[in-house]
C-alpha positions as CSV (number, residue, x, y, z in Angstrom):
1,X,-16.8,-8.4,13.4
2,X,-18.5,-9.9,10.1
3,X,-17.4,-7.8,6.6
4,X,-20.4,-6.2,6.5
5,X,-20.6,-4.9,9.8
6,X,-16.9,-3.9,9.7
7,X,-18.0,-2.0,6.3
8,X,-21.1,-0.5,8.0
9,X,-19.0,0.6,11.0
10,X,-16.8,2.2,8.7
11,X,-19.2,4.0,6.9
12,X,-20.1,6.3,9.6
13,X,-17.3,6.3,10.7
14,X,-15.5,7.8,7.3
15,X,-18.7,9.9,6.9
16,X,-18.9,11.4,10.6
17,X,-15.7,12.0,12.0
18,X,-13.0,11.3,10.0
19,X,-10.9,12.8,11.7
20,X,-10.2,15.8,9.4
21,X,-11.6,19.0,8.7
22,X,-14.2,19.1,6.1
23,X,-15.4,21.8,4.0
24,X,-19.3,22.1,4.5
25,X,-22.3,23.6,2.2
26,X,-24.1,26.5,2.6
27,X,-27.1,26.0,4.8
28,X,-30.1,24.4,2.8
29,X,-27.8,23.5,-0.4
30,X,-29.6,20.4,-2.3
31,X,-28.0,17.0,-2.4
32,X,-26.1,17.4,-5.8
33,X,-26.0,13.4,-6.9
34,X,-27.6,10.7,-5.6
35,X,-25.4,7.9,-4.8
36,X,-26.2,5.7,-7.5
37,X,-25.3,8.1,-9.9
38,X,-21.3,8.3,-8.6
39,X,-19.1,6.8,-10.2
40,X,-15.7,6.2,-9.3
41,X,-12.5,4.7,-11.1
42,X,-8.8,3.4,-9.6
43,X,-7.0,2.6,-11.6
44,X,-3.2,1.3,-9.7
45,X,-0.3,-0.1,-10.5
46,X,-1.3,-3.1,-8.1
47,X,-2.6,-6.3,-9.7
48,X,-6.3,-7.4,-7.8
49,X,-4.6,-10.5,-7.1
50,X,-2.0,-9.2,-5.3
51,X,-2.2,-9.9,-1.6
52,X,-1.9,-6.4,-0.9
53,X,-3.8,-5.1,-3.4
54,X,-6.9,-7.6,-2.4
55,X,-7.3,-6.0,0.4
56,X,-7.3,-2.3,-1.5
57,X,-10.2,-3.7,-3.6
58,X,-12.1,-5.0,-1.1
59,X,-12.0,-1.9,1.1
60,X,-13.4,-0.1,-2.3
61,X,-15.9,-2.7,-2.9
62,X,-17.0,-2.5,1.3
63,X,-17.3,1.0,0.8
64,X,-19.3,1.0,-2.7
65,X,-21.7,-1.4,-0.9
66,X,-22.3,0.8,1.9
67,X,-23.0,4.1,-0.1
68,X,-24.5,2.5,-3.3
69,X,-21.9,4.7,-5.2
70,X,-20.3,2.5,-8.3
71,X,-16.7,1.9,-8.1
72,X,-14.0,0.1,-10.9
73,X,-10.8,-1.2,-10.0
74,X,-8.0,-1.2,-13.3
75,X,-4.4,-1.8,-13.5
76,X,-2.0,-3.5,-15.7
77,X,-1.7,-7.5,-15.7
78,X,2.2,-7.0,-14.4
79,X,4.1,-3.9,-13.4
80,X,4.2,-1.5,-16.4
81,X,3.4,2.5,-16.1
82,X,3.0,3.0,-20.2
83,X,0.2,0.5,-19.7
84,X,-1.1,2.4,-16.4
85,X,-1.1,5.9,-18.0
86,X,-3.0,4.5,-21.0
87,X,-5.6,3.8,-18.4
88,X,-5.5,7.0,-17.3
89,X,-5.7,8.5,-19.8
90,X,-9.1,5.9,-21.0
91,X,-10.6,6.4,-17.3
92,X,-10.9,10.4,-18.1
93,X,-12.2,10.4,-21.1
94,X,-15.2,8.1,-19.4
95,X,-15.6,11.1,-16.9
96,X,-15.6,9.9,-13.4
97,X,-17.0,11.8,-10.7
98,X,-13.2,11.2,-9.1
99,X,-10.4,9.1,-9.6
100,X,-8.3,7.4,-7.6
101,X,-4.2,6.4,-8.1
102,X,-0.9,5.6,-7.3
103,X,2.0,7.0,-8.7
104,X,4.7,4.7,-8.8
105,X,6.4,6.2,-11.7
106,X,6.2,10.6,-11.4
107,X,8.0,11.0,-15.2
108,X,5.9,8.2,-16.7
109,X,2.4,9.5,-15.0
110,X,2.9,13.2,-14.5
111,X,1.5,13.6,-18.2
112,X,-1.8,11.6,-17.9
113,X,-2.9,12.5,-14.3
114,X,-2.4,16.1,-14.8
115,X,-4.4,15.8,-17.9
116,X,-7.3,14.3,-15.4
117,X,-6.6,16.8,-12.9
118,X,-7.1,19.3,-16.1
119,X,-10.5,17.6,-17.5
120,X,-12.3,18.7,-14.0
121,X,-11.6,14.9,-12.6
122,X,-10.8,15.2,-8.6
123,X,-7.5,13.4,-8.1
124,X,-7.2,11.2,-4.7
125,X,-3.4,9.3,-4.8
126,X,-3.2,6.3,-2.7
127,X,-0.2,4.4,-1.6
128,X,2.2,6.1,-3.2
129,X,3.0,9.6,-4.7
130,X,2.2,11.8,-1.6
131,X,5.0,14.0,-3.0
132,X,3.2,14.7,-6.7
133,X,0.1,16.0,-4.6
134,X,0.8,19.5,-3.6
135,X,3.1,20.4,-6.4
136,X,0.6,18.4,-9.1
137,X,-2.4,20.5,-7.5
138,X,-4.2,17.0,-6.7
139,X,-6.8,16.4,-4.5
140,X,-5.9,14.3,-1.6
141,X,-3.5,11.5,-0.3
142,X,-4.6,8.7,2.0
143,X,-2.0,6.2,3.1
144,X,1.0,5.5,5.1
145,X,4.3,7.6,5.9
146,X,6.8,8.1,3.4
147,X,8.3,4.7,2.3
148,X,11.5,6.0,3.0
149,X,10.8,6.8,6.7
150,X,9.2,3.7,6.8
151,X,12.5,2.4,5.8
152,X,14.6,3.9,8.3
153,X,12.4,2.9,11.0
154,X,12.7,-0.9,9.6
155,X,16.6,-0.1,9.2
156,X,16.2,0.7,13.0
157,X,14.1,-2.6,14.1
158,X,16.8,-4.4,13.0
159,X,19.2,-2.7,14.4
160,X,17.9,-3.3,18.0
161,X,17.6,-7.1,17.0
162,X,21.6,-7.2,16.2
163,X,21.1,-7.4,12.7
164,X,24.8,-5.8,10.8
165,X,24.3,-7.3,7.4
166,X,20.9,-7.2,5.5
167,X,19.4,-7.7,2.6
168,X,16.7,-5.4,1.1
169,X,15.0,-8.0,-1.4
170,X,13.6,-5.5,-4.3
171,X,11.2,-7.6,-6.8
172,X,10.5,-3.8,-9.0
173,X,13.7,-2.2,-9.4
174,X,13.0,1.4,-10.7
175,X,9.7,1.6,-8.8
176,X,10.3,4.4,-6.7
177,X,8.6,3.2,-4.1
178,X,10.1,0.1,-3.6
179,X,13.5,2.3,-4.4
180,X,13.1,4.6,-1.2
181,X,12.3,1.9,1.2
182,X,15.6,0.5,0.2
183,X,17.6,3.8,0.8
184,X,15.7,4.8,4.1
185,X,16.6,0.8,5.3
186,X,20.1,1.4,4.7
187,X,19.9,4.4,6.5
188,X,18.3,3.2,9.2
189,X,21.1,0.8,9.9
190,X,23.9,2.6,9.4
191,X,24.1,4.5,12.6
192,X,24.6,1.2,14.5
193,X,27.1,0.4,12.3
194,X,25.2,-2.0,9.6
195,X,24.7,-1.9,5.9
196,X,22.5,-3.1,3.6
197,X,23.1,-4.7,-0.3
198,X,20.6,-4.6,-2.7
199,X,19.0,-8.0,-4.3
200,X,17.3,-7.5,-7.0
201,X,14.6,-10.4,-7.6
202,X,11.7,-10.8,-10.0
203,X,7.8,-12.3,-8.5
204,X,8.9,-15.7,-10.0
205,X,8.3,-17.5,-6.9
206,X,11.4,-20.4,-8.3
207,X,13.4,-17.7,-9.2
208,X,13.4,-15.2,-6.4
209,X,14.0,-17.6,-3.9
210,X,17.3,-19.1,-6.1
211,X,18.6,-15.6,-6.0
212,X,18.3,-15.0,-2.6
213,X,20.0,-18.0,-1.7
214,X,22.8,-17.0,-3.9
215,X,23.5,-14.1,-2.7
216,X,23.6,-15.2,0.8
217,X,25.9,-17.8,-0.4
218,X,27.9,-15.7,-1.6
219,X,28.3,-13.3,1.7
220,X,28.1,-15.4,4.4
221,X,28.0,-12.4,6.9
222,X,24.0,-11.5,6.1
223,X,21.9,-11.9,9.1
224,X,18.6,-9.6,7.8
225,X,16.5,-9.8,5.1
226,X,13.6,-7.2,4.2
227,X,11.0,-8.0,1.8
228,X,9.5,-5.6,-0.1
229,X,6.0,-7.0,-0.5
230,X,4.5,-10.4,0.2
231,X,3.8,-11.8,-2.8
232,X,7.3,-13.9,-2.2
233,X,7.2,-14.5,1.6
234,X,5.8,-17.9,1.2
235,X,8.8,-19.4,-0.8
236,X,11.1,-17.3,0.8
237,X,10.1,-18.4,4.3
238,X,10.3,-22.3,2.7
239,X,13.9,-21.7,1.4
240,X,15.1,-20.2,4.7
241,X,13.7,-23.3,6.2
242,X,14.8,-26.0,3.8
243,X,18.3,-24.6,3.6
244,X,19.0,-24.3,7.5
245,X,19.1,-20.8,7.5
246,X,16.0,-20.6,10.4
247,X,16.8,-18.4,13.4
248,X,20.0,-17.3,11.6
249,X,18.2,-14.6,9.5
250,X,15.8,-12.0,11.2
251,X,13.2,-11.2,8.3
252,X,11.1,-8.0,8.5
253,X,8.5,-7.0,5.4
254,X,6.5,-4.7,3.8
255,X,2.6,-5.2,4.2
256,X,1.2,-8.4,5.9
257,X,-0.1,-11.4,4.3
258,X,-1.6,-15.1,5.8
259,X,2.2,-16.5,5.4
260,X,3.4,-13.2,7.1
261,X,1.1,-13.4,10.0
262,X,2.0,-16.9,10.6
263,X,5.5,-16.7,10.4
264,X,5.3,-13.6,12.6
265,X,2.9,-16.2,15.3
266,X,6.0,-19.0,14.7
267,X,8.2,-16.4,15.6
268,X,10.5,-16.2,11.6
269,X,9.4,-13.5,11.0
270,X,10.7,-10.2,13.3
271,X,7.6,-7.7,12.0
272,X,5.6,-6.8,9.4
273,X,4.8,-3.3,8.6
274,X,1.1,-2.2,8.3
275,X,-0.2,0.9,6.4
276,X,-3.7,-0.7,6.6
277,X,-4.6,-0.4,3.5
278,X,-8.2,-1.6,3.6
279,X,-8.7,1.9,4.0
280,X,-7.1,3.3,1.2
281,X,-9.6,1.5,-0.9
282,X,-12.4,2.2,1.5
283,X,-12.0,6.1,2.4
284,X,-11.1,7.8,-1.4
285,X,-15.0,6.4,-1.9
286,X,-15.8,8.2,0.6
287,X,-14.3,11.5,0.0
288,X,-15.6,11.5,-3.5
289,X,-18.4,10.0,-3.3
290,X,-19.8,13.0,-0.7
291,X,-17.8,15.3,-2.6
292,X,-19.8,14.3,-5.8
293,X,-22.9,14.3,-3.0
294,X,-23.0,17.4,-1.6
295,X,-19.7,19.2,-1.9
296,X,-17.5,18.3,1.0
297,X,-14.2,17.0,1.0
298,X,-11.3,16.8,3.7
299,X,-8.6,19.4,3.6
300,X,-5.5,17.8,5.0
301,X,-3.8,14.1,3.7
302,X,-5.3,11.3,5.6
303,X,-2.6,9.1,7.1
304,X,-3.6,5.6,7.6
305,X,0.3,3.7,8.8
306,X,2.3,2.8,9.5
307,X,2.1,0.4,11.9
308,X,4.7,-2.2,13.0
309,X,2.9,-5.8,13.5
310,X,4.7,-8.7,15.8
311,X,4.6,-11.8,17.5
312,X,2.5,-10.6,20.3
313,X,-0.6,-8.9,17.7
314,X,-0.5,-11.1,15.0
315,X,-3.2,-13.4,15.8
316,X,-5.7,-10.3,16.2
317,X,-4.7,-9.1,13.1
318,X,-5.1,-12.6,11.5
319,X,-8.5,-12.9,12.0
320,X,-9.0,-9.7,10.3
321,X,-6.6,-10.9,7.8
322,X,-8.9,-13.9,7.0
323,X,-11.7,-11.4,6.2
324,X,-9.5,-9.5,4.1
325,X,-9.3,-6.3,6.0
326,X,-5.7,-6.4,6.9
């Protein structure tokens, strides 16, 4: 289906029957906004040009299209919560009709999102920081499970394919995102008697790869690797290749990307784990946009993955891919 009729689809979709409860007016209640006049502001510790975070933006910008609400994407050039909070903190003082974040970092954010929360801004967390939600009094979380669950279900994956040594490839140690799908893998492979060691990379796509095949130089018992993200899935698929380790390494990853899907087709890649996140850009527009409308708003977390992608569905979800919905 063309972008814009995936985008119109979703529209009614979102608006109708999302599949949660939503508060409603009293009978006869005026429209409070018109569309044009919502504004809306994410501001994320995911870089547009991120493969993942692409698709985020272009689910907001589907969805901004389709409602004629106005909708800004922010977040720092490379990984840094100061930096993010500072945008926080800039995005409230604009007033928003809602805002919409990740919390990668709960220490470093806490501060400026509850001072949103505070100024009257409605608070929708995507991604990550369902746990800051409830106890932070914010709005709403739309995304996948837990990262660590996700983790221990990846942890079992392998498992099943015979993996007893893996790597889980982290390119933001001290995000605690990327932290937790770490600890859930290992613990996902520990009950069939595998473990897991930490390799901590950086997104230098020479670099990464060197490390990598350092370490696995270095203990010559790995047979699993887990990436965290796709940014580095190109190069590290190359350097598997190049260095002879193809078929000897079963290679699982975060989020899907082009080089994902087609090492998942080629059979290199074991899965890829989908939290569809074209609709964590597209839905929080939604929500606040009719909030800001006309006063309704869902009452329970929207879920949104994950889902575990393989040989057999990645071409379907390569076509999508090549739209940037998945």
């Amino acid at each position: 289906m063309p972008l814009a009729g995936m985008a119109r689809r979703f529209a009614a979709i979102a608006t109708l029957s999302t599949g949660v409860m939503l508060t409603t007016l009293a009978p006869g209640l005026a429209q409070i906004k018109k569309p044009g006049d919502v504004r809306i502001v994410f501001v994320t510790h995911g870089q547009a040009n991120d493969n993942y975070w692409t698709v985020v933006k272009n689910g907001m910008m589907a969805a901004s299209k389709a409602l004629g609400a106005k909708v800004e994407y922010q977040a720092p050039a490379t990984f840094d919560v100061v930096k993010m909070g500072q945008m926080i903190e800039a995005a409230t003082a604009s007033k928003p009709d809602g805002m919409v974040v990740s919390i990668p970092d709960a220490t470093a954010l806490q501060g400026p999102i509850g001072a949103a929360k505070a100024a009257g801004v409605p608070v929708i967390v995507i991604d990550t920081g369902e746990e800051q939600v409830k106890p932070w009094g914010l709005d709403l979380f739309v995304g996948g499970g837990s990262e660590y669950d996700n983790g221990v279900k990846a942890g079992g994956v392998l498992a099943k394919a015979g993996v007893k040594e893996a790597m889980c490839v982290n390119h933001e140690v001290g995000n605690a995102s990327l932290d937790k799908r770490c600890e859930g893998l290992t613990d996902g492979l520990k009950p069939s008697g595998g473990k897991v060691d930490i390799v901590a990379v950086t997104l230098d796509p020479t670099d990464a790869p060197r490390r990598v095949e350092a370490f696995m130089k270095s203990h010559p018992g790995v047979d699993g690797m887990v990436l965290l993200g796709t940014t580095l899935a190109g190069p590290m698929l190359s350097m598997i290749d190049d260095r002879g380790y193809g078929g000897k390494i079963k290679i699982g990853t975060f989020d899907l990307s082009p080089e994902v899907l087609d090492g998942l087709t080629q059979g290199k890649v074991l899965f890829g784990i989908d939290n569809q996140q074209y609709m964590m850009g597209y839905l929080p527009v939604v929500f606040l946009a009719t909030r800001a409308m006309y006063g309704t708003f869902p009452t329970e977390n929207v879920r949104t993955g994950p889902g575990f992608v393989t040989k057999n569905d990645a071409a379907a979800v390569k076509t999508l891919s090549d739209q940037g919905i998945r």
